[in-house]
PLY file of the C-alpha trace (Angstrom):
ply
format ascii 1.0
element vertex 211
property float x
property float y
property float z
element edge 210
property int vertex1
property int vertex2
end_header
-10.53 16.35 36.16
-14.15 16.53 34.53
-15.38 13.33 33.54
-15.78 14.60 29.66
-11.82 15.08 30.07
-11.57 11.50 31.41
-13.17 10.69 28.66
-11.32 12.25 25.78
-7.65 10.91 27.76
-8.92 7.34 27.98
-10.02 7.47 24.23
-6.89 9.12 23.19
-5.28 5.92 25.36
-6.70 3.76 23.32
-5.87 5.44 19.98
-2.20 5.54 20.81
-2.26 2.05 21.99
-3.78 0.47 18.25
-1.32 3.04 16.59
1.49 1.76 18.11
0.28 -1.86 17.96
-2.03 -2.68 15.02
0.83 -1.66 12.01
2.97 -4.02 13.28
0.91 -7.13 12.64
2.43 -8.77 9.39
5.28 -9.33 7.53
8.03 -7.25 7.52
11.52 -7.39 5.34
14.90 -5.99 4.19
17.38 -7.04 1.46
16.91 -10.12 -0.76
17.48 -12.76 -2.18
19.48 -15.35 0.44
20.49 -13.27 2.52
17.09 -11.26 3.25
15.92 -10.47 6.58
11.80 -11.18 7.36
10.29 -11.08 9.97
6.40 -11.85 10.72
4.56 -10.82 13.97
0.78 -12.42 14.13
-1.45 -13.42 17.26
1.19 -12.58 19.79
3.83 -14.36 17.92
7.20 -13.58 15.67
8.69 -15.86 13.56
12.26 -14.30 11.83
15.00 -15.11 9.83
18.32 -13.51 8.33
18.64 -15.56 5.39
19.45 -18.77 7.35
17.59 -20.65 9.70
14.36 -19.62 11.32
13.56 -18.50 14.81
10.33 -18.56 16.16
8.25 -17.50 19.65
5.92 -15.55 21.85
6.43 -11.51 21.20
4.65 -8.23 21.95
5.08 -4.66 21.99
4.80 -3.11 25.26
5.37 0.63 25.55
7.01 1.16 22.30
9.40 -1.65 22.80
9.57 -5.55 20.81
9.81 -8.26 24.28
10.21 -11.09 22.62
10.27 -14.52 24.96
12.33 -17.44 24.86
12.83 -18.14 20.89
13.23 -21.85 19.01
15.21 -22.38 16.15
15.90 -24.38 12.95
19.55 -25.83 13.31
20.25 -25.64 9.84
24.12 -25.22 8.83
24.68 -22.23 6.35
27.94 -19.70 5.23
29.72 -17.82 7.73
28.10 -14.35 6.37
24.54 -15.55 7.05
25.46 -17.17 10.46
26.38 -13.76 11.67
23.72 -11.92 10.28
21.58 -14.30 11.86
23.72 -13.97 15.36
23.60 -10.17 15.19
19.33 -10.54 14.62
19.36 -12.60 18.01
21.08 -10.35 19.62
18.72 -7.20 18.34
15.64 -9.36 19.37
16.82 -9.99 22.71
17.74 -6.52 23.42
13.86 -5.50 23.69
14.10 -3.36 20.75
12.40 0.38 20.66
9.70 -0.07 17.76
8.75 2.84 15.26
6.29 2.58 12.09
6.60 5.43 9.85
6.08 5.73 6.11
5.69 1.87 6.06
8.78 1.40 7.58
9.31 -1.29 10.82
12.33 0.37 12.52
13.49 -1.49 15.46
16.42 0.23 17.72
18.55 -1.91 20.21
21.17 -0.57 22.15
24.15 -1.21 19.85
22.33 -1.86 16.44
18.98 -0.92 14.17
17.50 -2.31 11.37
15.00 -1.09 8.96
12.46 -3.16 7.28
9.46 -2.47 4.86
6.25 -3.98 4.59
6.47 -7.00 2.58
3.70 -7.55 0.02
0.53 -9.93 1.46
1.01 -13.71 0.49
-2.63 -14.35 1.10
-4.47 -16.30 -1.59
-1.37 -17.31 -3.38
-1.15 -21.29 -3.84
1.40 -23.10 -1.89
4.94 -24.79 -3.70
8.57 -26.20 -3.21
10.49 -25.94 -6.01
14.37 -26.43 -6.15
16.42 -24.12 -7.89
19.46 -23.67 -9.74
22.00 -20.78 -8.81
22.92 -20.61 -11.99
20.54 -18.82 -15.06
20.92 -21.12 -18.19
20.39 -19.84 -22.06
17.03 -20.00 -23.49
14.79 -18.98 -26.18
11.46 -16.66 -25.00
10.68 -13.94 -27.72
14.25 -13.76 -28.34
17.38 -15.12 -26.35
17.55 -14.59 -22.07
18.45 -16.28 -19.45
16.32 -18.43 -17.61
16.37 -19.85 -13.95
16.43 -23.51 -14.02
13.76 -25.41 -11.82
12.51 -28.44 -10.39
10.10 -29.99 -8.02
11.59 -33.01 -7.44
15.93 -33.56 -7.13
14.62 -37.29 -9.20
13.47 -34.31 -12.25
15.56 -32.87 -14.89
16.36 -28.98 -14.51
13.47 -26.80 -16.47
13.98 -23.28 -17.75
11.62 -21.20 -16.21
10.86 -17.93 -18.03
10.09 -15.44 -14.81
11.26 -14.26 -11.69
11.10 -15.21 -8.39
9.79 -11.86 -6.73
12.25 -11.75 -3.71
14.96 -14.04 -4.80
18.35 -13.68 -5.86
20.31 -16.61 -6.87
24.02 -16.70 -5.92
26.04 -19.01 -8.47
27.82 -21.96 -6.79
24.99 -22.98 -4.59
21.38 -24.63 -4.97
18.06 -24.10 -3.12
15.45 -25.13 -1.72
12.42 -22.17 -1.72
8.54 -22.23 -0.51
6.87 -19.75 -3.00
3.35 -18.63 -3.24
2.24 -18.79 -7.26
-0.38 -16.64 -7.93
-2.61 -16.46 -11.40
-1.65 -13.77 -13.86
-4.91 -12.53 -15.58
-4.59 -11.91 -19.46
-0.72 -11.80 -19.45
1.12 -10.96 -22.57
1.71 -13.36 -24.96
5.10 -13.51 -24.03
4.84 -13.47 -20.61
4.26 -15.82 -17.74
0.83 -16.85 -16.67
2.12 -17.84 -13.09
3.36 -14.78 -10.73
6.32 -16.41 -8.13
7.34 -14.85 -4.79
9.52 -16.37 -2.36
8.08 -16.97 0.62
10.90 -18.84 2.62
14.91 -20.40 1.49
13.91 -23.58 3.13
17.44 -24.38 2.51
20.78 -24.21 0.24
23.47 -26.27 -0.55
27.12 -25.71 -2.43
27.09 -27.44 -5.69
30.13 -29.38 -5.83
32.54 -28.42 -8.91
0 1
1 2
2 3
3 4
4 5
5 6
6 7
7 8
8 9
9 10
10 11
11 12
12 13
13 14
14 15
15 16
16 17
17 18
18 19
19 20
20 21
21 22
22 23
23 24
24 25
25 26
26 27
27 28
28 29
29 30
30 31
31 32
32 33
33 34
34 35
35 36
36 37
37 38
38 39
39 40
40 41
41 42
42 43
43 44
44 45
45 46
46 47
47 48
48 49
49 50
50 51
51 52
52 53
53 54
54 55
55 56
56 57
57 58
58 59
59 60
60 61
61 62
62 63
63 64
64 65
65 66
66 67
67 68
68 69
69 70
70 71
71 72
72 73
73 74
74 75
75 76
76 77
77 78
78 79
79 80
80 81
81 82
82 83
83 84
84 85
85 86
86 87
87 88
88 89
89 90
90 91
91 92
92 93
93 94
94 95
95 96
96 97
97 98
98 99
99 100
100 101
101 102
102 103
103 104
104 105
105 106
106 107
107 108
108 109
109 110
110 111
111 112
112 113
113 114
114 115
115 116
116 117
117 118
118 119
119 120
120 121
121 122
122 123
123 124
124 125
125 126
126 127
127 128
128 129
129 130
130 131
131 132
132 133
133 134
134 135
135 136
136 137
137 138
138 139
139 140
140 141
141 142
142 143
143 144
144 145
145 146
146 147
147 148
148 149
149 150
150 151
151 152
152 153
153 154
154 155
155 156
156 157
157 158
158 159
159 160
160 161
161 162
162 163
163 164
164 165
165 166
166 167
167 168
168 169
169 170
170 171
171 172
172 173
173 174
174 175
175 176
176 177
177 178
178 179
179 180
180 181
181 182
182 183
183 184
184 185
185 186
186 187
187 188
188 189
189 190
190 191
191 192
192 193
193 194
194 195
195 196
196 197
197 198
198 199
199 200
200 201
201 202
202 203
203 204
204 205
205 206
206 207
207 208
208 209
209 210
């Protein structure tokens, strides 16, 4: 082997190694509302969550494979549906997943199960909040009648009919949540439009609203 050939393999090495690597760093998701699936690898570590509670650890990809190491978790209590999503993610995690990034795409293949995810839209810059919110869109008066989601920051507050969406989130009636959004600035909206841009950044938590 010439050393020019050395060379070319070793730099070819190395091309391979921050294709297979470098996409992966982010925030990845699939489905939404409650029940969405996220799940952010960043300096060596990968925080996920199915909709309920949210597991967090040391990860890397290592020839084409997810290893992910021992992984912590919230202990929140939520519906049967989202506790087994959340099971069947373990079990996907643990199973040191192949990884493949196509078409901005995150497809990770266990043994038994796969699951698809696309590249969730950068939070950066966006400000911070916790707001509670209703599952349940009220009547209200914009341009002409709609429906608004009903808001608070504080449980103490009365409900407030917010006009736009929560990029993300689907409200399912009967219960209440809990959500971290990032609000970003709108410039020159429409006059009958929000100034204020939501998108869900985490169900911190949700509880049934008793009848």
């Amino acid at each position: 082997m010439t050393r020019n050939t050395l060379i070319a393999l070793t730099a070819m090495a190395a091309l391979s190694a921050c294709a297979n690597q470098a996409p992966l760093s982010g925030q990845w998701q699939a489905g939404s509302g409650e029940g969405k699936t996220s799940l952010l690898l960043k300096d060596g570590n990968l925080s996920a969550t199915a909709g309920c509670n949210r597991l967090f650890g040391p990860a890397e990809v290592k020839d084409g494979r997810l290893l992910v190491g021992n992984l912590a978790s919230t202990m929140m209590m939520c519906p049967p549906e989202l506790m087994q999503k959340e099971d069947a993610l373990k079990k996907l995690l643990a199973s040191k997943p192949q990884v493949e990034v196509k078409d901005g795409k995150l497809l990770l293949k266990g043994d038994s199960q796969s699951l698809v995810l696309e590249a969730a839209p950068s939070l950066e810059g966006g400000k911070t909040r916790f707001i509670y919110v209703m599952g349940e869109t009220k009547p209200c008066m914009g341009v002409a009648p709609m429906q608004c989601l009903q808001v608070r920051e504080d449980k103490a507050q009365p409900w407030q009919n917010h006009f736009g969406q929560i990029e993300g989130f689907k409200a399912e009636p009967g219960l209440n949540y809990r959500l971290r959004i990032k609000e970003f600035d709108i410039a020159n909206p429409p006059a009958d439009a929000p100034s204020k841009r939501w998108v869900l950044d985490m169900v911190v938590e949700s509880e049934v609203v008793k009848p």
